[in-house]
Backbone as numpy.savetxt, mean C-alpha at the origin, in Angstrom:
# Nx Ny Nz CAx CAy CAz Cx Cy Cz
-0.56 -10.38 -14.58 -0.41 -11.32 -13.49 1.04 -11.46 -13.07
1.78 -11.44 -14.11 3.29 -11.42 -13.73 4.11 -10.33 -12.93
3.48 -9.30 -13.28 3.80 -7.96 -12.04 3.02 -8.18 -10.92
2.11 -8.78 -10.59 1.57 -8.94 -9.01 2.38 -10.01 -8.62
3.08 -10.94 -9.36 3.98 -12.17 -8.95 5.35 -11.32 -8.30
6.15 -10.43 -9.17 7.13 -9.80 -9.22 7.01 -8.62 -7.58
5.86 -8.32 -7.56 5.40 -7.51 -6.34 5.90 -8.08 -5.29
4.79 -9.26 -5.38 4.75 -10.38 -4.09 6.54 -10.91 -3.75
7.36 -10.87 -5.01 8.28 -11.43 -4.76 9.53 -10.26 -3.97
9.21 -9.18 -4.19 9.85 -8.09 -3.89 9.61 -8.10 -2.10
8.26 -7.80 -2.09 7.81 -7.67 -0.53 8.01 -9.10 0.50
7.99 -9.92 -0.48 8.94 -10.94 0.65 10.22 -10.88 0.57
11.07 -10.55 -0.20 11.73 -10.19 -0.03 12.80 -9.25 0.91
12.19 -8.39 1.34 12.11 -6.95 1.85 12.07 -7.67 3.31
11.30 -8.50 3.96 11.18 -8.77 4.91 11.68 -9.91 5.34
12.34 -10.85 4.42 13.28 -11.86 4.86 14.16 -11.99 5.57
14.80 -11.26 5.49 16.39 -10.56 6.98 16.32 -9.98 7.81
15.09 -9.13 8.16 14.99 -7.62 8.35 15.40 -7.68 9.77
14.97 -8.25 10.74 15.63 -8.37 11.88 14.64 -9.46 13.17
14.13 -8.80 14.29 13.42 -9.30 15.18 11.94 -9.15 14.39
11.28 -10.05 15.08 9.76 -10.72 14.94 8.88 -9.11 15.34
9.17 -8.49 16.21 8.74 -7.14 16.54 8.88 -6.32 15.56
10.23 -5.95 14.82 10.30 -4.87 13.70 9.29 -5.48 12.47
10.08 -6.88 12.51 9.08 -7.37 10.87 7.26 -7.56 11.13
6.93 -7.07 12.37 5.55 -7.04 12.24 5.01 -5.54 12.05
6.16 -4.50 13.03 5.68 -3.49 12.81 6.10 -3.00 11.44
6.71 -2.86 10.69 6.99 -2.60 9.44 5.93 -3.49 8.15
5.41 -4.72 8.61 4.36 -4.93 7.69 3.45 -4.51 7.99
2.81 -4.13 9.35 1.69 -3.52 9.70 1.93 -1.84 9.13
3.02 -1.12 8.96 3.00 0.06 8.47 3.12 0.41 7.18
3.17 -1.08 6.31 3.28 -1.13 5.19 1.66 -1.13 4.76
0.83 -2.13 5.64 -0.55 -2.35 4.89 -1.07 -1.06 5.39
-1.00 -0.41 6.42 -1.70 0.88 6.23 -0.99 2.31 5.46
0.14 2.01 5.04 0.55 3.20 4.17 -0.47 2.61 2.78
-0.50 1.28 2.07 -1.02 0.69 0.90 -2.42 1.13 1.57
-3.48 1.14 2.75 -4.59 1.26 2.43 -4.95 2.86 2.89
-4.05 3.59 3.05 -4.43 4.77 3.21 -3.99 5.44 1.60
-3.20 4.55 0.75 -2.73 5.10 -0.42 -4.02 4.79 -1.06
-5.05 3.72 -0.79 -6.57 3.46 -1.73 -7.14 4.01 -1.31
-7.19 4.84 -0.10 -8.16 5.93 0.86 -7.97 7.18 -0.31
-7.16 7.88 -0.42 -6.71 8.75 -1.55 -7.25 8.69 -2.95
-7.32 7.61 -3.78 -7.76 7.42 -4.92 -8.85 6.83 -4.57
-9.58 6.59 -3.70 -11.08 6.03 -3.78 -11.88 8.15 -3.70
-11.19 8.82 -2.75 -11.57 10.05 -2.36 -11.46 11.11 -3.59
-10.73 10.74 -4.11 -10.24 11.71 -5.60 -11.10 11.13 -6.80
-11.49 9.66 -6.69 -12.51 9.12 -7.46 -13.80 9.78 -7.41
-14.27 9.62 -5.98 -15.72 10.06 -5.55 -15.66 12.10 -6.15
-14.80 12.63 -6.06 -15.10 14.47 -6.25 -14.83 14.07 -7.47
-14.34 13.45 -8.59 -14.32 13.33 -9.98 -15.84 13.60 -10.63
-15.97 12.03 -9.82 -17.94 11.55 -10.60 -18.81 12.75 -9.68
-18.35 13.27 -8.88 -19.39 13.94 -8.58 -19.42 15.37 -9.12
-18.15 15.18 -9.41 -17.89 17.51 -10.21 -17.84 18.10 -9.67
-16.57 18.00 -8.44 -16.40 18.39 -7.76 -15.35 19.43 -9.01
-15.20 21.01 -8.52 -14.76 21.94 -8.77 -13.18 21.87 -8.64
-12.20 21.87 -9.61 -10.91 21.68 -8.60 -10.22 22.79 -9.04
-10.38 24.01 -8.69 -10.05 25.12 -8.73 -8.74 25.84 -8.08
């Protein structure tokens, strides 16, 4: 629990100064889709695991 605290404290961080209301939206909006295209990846590498998939 203390590293999701330490996370949270980092990423506000990160965006406290950063500049205009425009950058700090587009930069969190490119943050949550880099984080949900990074679970797109390990949900996809999950699924050819359980299924046996060949990784040749």
């Amino acid at each position: 629990m203390k590293n999701l605290v330490l996370i949270k404290e980092i990423y506000l961080e990160a965006f406290k100064d950063l500049g205009t209301k425009a950058v700090k939206n587009y930069f969190r909006a490119f943050s949550i889709f880099c984080l949900a295209t990074y679970f797109m990846v390990l949900y996809a590498f999950a699924f050819r695991v359980s299924t046996g998939f060949a990784f040749d």
